[in-house]
C-alpha positions in Angstrom: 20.6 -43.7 -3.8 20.5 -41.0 -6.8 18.6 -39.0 -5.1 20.2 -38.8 -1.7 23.7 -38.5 -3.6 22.2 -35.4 -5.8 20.7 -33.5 -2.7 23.9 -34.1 -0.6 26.0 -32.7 -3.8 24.4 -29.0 -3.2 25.5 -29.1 0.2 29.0 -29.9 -1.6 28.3 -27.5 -3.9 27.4 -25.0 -1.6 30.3 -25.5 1.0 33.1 -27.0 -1.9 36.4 -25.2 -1.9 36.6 -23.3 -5.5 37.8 -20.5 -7.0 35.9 -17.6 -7.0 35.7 -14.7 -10.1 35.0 -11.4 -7.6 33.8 -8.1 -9.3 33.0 -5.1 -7.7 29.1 -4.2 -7.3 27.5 -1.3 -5.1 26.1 -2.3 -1.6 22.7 -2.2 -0.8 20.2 -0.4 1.9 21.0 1.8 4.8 21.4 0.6 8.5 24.5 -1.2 8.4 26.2 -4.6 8.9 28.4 -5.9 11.0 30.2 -9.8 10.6 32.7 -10.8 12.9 34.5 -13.9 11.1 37.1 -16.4 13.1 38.9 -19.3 11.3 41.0 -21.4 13.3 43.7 -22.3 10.7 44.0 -19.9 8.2 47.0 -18.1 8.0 45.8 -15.1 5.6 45.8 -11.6 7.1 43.0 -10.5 4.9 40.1 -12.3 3.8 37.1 -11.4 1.2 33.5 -11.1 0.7 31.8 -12.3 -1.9 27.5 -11.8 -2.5 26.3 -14.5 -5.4 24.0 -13.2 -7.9 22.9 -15.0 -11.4 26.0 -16.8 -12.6 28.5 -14.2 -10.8 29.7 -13.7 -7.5 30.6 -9.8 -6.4 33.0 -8.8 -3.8 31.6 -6.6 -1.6 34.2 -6.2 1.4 37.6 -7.2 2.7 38.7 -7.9 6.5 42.0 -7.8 8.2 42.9 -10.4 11.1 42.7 -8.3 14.3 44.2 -8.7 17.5 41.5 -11.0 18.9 41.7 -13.4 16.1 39.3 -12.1 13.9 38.2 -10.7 11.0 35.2 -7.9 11.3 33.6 -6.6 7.7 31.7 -4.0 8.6 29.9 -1.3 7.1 27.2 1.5 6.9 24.3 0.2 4.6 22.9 -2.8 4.7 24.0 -5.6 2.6 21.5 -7.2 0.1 20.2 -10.3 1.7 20.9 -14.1 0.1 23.9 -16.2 0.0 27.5 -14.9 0.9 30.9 -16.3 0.3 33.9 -16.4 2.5 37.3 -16.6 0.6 40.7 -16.1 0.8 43.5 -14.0 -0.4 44.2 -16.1 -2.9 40.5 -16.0 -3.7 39.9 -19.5 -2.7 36.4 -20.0 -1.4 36.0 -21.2 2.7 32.4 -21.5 3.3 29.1 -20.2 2.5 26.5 -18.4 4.3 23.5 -16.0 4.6 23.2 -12.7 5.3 19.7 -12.1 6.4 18.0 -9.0 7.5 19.9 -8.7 10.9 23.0 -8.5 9.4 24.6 -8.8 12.9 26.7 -11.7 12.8 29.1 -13.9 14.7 31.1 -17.0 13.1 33.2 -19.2 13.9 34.9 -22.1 12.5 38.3 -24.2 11.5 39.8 -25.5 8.3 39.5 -29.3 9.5 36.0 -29.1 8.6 34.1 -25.7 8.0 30.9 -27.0 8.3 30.9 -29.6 10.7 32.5 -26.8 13.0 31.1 -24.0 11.7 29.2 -21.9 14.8 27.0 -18.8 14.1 24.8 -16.3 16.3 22.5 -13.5 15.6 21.4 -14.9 12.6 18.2 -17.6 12.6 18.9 -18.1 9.0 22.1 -19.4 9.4 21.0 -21.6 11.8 18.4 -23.3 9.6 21.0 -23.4 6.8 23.8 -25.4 8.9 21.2 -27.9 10.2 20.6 -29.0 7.0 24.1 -29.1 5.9 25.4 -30.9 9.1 23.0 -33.5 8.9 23.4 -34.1 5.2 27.1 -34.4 5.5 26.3 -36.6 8.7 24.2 -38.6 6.3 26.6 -38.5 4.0 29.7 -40.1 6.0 26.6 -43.3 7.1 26.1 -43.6 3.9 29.8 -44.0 2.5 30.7 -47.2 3.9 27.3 -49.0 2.5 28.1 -47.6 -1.4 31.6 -49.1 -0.8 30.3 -52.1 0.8 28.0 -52.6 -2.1 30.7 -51.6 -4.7 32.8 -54.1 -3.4 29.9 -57.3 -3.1 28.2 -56.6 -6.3 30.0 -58.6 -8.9 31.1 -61.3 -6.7 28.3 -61.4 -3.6 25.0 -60.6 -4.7 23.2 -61.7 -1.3 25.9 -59.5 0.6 25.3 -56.3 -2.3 21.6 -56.9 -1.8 21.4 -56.0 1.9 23.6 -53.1 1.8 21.5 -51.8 -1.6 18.2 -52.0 0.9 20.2 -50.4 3.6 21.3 -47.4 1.5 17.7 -47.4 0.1 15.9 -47.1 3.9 18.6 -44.7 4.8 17.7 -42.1 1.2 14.1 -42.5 2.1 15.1 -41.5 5.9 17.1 -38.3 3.9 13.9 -37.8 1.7 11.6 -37.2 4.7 14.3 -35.1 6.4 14.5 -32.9 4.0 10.4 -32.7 3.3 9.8 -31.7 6.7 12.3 -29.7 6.7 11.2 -27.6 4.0 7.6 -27.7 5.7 9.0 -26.4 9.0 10.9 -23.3 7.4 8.6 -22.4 4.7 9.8 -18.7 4.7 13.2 -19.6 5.0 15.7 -18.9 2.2 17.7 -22.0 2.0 14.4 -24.1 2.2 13.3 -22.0 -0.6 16.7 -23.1 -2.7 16.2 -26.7 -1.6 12.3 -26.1 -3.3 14.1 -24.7 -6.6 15.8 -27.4 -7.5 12.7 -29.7 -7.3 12.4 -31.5 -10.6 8.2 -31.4 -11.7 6.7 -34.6 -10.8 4.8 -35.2 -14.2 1.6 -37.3 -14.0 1.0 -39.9 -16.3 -0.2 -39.0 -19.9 -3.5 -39.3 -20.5 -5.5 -40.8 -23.5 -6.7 -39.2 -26.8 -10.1 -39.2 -27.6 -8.3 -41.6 -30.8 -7.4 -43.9 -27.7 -4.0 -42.6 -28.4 -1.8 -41.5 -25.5 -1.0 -37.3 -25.6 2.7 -37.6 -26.9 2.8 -33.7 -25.9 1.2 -33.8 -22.4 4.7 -34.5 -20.3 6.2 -31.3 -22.0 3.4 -29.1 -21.9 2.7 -30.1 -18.3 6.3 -30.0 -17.5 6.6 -26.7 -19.0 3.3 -25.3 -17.2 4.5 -26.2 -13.6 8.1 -25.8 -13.9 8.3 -22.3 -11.7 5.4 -23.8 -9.5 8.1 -24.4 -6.2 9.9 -21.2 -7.0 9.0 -17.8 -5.0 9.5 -15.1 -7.6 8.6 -12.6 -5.7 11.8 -13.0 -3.3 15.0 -11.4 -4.6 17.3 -13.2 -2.2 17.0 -16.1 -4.8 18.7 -13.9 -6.9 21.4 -14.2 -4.6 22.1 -18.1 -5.0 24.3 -20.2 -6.6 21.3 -21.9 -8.4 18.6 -19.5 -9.3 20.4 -18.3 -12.8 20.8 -22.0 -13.8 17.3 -22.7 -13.7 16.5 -20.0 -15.8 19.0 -20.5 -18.1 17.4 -24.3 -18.6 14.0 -23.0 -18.9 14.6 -20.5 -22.0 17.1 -22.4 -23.2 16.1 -26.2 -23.3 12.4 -25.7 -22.1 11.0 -22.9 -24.0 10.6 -23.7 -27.5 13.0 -21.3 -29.1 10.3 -18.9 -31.5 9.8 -15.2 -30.0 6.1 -14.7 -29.5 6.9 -18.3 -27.3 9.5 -16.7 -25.4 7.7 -13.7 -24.5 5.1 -15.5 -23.4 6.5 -17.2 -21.3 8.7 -14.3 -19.8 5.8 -12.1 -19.5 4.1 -15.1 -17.2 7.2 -15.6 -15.1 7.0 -11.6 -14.7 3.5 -11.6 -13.6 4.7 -13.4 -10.5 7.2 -10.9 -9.1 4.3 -10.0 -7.6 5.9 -6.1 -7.2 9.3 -7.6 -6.0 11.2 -4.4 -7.6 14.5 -6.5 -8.1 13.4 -10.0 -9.7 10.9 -7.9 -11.7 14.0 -5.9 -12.7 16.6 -9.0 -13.3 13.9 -10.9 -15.5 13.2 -7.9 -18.2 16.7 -7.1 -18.2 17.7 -10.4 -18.6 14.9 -11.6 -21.0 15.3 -8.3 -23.3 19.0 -8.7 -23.5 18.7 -12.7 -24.4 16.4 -12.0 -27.3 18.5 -8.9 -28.6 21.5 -10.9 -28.5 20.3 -14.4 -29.3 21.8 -16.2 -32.3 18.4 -17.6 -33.4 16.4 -15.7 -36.3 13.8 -13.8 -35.9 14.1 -13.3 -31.7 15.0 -9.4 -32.0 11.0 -9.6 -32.6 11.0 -10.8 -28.7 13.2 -8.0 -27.7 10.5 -5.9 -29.7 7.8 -7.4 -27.3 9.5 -6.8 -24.1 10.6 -3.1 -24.9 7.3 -2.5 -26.1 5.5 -4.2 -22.7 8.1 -2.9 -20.4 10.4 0.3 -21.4 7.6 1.9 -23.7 5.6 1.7 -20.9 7.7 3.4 -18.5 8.3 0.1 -15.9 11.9 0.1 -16.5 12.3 2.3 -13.3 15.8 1.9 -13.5 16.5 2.9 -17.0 17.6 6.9 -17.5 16.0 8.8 -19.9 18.8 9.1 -22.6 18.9 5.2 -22.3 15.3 4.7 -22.5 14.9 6.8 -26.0 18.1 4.9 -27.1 16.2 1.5 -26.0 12.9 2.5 -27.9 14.7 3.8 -30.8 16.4 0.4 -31.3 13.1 -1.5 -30.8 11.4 0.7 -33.4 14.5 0.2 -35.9 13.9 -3.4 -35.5 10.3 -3.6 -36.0 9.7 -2.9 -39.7 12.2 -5.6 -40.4 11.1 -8.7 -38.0 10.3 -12.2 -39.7 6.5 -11.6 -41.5 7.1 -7.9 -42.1 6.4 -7.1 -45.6 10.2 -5.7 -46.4 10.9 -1.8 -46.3 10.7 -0.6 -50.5 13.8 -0.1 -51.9 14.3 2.3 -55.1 18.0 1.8 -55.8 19.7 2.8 -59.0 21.2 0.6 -62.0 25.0 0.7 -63.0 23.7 4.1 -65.4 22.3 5.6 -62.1 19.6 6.6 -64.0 17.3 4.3 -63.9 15.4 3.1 -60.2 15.0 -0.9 -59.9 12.3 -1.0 -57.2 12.3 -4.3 -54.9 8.8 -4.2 -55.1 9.1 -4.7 -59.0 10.8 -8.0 -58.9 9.1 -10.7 -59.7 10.2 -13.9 -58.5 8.6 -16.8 -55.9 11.8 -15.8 -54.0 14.4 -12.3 -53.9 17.3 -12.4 -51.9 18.3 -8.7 -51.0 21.7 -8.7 -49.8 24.1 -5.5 -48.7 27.5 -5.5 -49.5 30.4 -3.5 -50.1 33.6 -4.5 -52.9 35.7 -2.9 -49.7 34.6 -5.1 -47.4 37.4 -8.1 -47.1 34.2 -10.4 -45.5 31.7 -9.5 -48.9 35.1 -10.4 -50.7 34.4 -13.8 -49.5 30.8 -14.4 -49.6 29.8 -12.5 -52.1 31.9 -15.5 -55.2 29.9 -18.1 -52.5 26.6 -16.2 -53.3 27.1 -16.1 -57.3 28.0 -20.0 -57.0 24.9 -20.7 -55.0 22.5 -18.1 -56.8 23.6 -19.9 -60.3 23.1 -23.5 -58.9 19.4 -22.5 -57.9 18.9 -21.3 -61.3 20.2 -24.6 -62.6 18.0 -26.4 -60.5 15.0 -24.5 -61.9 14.1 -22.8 -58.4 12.4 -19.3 -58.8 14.9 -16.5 -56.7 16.5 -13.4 -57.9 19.4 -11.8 -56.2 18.7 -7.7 -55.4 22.4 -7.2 -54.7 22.4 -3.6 -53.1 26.2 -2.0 -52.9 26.7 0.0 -50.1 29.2 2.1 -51.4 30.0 5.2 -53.1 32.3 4.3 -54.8 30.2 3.7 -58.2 33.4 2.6 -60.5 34.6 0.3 -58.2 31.6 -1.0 -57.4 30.7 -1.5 -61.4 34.3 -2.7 -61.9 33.6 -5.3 -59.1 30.5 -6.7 -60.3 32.0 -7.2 -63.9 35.3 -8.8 -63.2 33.3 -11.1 -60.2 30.7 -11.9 -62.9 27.5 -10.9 -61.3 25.4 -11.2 -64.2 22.8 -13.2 -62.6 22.1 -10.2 -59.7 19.6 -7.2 -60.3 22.6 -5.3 -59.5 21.9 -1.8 -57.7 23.7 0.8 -55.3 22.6 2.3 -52.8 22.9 5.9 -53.4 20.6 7.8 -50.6 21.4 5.2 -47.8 18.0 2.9 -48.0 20.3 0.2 -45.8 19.2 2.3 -43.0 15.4 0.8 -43.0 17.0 -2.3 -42.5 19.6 -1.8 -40.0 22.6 -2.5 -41.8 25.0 -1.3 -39.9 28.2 -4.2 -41.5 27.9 -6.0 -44.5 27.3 -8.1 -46.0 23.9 -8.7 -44.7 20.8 -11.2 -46.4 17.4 -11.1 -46.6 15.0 -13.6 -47.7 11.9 -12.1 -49.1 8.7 -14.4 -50.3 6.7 -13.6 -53.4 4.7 -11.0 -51.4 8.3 -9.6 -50.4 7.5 -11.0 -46.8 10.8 -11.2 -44.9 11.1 -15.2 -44.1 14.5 -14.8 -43.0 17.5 -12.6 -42.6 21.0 -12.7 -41.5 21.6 -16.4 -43.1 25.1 -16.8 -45.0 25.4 -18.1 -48.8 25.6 -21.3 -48.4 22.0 -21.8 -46.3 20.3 -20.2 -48.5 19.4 -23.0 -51.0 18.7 -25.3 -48.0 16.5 -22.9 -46.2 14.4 -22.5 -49.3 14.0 -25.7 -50.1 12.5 -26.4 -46.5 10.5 -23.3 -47.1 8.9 -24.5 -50.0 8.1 -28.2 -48.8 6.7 -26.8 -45.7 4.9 -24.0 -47.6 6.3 -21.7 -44.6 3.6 -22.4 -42.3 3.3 -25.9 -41.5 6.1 -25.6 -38.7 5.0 -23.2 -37.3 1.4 -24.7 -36.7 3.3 -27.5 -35.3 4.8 -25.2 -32.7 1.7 -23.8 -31.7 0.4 -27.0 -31.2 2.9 -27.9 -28.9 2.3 -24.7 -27.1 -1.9 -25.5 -27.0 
C-alpha cells in the first residue's frame, strides 16, 4: 500500500491544481509550434504557458479564447521539449503535459476532471503520458474504498481488515507490474524516464568483514555509487520536470558527504554522463560551481576552485562570454591561495609606531588567529569585545593561540584610540597600511582565519565565539583524523 499510494501521488503531483511562480525565459529552436488548447468550463479569456525547469516554472506564452472555443499558442521557434503547464489567469495551474519534438498539438479537456477527460493528438508522448495517469487515477478510485474499508474494520474487525489489507496488497502488486512494463514498453519515452528517476536504489544486503563483522559503510557507499544508475543524463528534457532538481538537490545535499574534493568528485562523475548533451552538461557546472561558491560550509569555495579550473579554465563553458570568463578565472585564482591547507599569504603589517613590520610568519604560537577589522565597522564593533573575551579565556585555559588583529583602516589614531580604550592588549595589534587584506579576499570585515603552527589555514570565516570550540576539536583530532574518516567512507 505505500508504494502504490507514493507512485499515484506524482500523478497528483503532476496533474494537482497549484499555484504557479511564472518568469519569463527565451524560447528555444527554430521551426515553430503550434497548440490548440480547449477547456470546457473555464471562463478565463486568456490562459498561460508555463515550461518547468529545475525548481522553477517559466512562462513562455499566453492564448486568448477564440471564436471556436479555443485557445491557440503559437509561435515561430520551437519550444524546448519536456513537461508544460497549463494555467489560468489567475495563475492557477489546469494540467500538465509534454511538448515533444512535433510540437503540433491538439487538446482537449473539461474542469470536471482534466485528466480523466483530457484528449490529445499529434503528439505520441502525450499519449503515453495520459495512459499512465488514467490508469493510476483509475487505480486510484479501486483502491479508495478498500483503505476506507480497512480504516474502518481495523480496531474493531480484524478478520474483516485482514481481507481488505490482502485485497489492497494484490491490487499495489497489480500497480507495480503496470507500471514495470510500462516503463519497459516506452524505454525512450520521457515520462517513463521520470517514472525511472524517482526509483529509490535497491541496496543489497551488506556483506561480511574479513573480521566476520558486517560492512557498517557498504549500504551508503553502494547507495551513493548507483544512485544516478536509472537516470538518463544525457537527456535535457529531464531538465524540464517537476522532479529532476529535487533529486539533485538530495544527492549533494544529504548524499554527498559535504567536503569539496568529495563534491567535485562526485559532480565531475555525474558530468561524465552527459554524454555531450550541451544543456545537462551546461545546468550541472553551472549549478555545481554556483553551490560550492555560495555554500555556507568551510572550505567548499576550494570546490568552486575545481570546477572553474576543470571546466571555465578549460574553455567548456561554451556559454560563458569572455569578459565573464576572465571575471570567473579571476575569482577562482583569488580564492586559491587561501583554501583550507594553503599555507596563509605573508603578512608584513606595521605596529601602532608604524615603524616597525610584525610579520605573520614571525609569530610563534601552536595557533594564530588573523582577523580583519575596522573600529568603523558597527559589526567589528560587536565581535571584536566577543574576540578579546574569548582570546583571554584561551589564555586562561593554557591553550597556545595568538590573535594577529590586522585593522583595515587608515585611520591610524582611531584605530590606536580603539584598541586602547577596548583593551586589546592580548592581540599582536597591526594595520594594514599597503592593503595585504587583498591576498585574502577581504572584501567586509571583520573576517577570521585560523592558522596552524606551520601557518596552515585550518579554517576561516568562523565567528568569535567558535573559535575556542573548533580548536579544541582540532587539537583532539590532531586535524587529520576526520578527515581519514571521510575518506574511508568514500573508499
Amino acid at each position: 500500500m505505500i508504494k502504490f499510494t507514493r507512485f499515484y501521488a506524482l500523478a497528483l503531483f503532476v496533474l494537482g491544481i497549484a499555484g504557479a511562480a511564472l518568469a519569463k525565459e527565451p524560447q528555444g529552436k527554430d521551426n515553430g509550434y503550434l497548440i490548440k488548447v480547449k477547456i470546457t468550463g473555464v471562463k478565463d479569456s486568456m490562459i498561460l504557458l508555463a515550461n518547468y525547469y529545475a525548481d522553477k516554472q517559466y512562462l513562455r506564452d499566453s492564448a486568448f479564447l477564440d471564436k471556436q472555443g479555443y485557445y491557440v499558442f503559437k509561435g515561430t521557434k520551437k519550444l524546448d521539449q519536456g513537461m508544460y503547464t497549463v494555467a489560468g489567469q489567475a495563475r492557477i495551474k489546469y494540467f500538465d503535459f509534454i511538448v515533444d519534438e512535433t510540437q503540433q498539438i491538439n487538446i482537449v479537456t473539461d474542469t470536471a476532471d482534466f485528466n480523466m477527460h483530457m484528449k490529445i493528438t499529434g503528439s505520441v508522448e502525450n499519449d503515453i503520458f495520459y495512459e499512465y495517469l488514467k490508469h493510476m487515477q483509475a487505480q486510484y478510485e479501486k483502491m479508495m474504498p478498500l483503505q476506507e474499508a480497512y480504516n474502518r474494520n481495523k480496531a474493531t474487525n480484524k478478520d474483516s481488515a485482514a481481507i481488505y489489507k490482502t485485497q489492497m496488497s494484490v491490487m499495489d502488486s497489480t500497480v507495480q507490474d503496470y507500471k514495470k512494463n510500462f516503463i519497459a514498453r516506452y524505454p525512450k519515452a520521457l515520462f517513463p524516464k521520470v517514472l525511472l528517476m524517482m526509483q529509490e536504489v535497491d541496496v543489497p544486503e551488506a556483506p561480511k568483514l574479513p573480521n566476520g563483522q558486517i560492512d557498517s559503510t557498504f549500504g551508503y557507499r553502494y547507495y551513493k555509487a548507483h544512485y544516478w544508475d536509472k537516470v538518463d543524463l544525457a537527456d535535457d528534457r529531464l531538465l524540464r520536470t517537476p522532479l529532476f532538481n529535487d533529486k539533485f538537490k538530495r544527492f549533494f545535499d544529504n548524499v554527498v558527504i559535504q567536503q569539496p574534493d568529495t563534491v567535485f568528485k562526485e559532480a565531475v562523475k555525474m558530468i561524465d554522463r552527459t554524454n555531450g548533451n550541451k544543456e545537462m552538461f551546461k545546468y550541472l557546472v553551472v549549478t555545481i560551481t554556483n553551490r560550492c561558491e555560495t555554500s555556507d560550509i568551510m572550505g567548499m569555495d576550494a570546490g568552486f576552485v575545481h570546477m572553474v579550473n576543470k571546466y571555465y579554465r578549460t574553455n567548456q563553458a561554451y556559454w560563458v562570454d569572455t569578459a565573464s570568463l576572465v571575471r570567473i578565472i579571476k575569482r577562482a585564482d583569488d580564492l586559491t591561495p587561501i583554501m583550507l591547507g594553503k599555507i596563509a599569504p605573508p603578512l608584513n603589517s606595521y605596529d601602532s609606531t608604524l615603524t616597525r613590520p610584525i610579520p605573520l610568519y614571525g609569530v610563534k604560537a601552536k595557533y594564530t588567529v588573523v582577523v580583519f577589522w575596522d573600529p568603523g565597522c558597527g559589526h567589528c564593533q560587536k565581535e571584536m569585545p566577543k574576540l578579546v573575551t574569548a582570546h583571554k579565556k584561551m589564555l586562561a585555559d593554557k591553550m597556545d593561540v595568538q590573535v594577529y588583529s590586522v585593522c583595515a583602516t587608515s585611520q591610524v589614531e582611531e584605530w590606536k584610540k580603539y584598541i586602547r580604550d577596548n583593551k586589546h592588549t592580548s592581540f599582536i595589534n597591526v594595520v594594514d597600511h599597503d592593503l595585504s587584506r587583498r591576498q585574502y579576499d577581504v572584501t567586509s570585515t571583520p573576517v577570521f582565519f585560523i592558522l596552524d603552527e606551520n601557518k596552515k589555514i585550518i579554517a576561516k570565516r568562523l565567528v568569535s565565539e567558535q573559535i575556542e570550540d573548533f580548536l579544541i576539536r582540532h587539537s583532539t583530532l590532531n586535524g587529520k583524523q576526520q578527515i581519514v574518516q571521510l575518506q574511508q567512507m568514500e573508499e
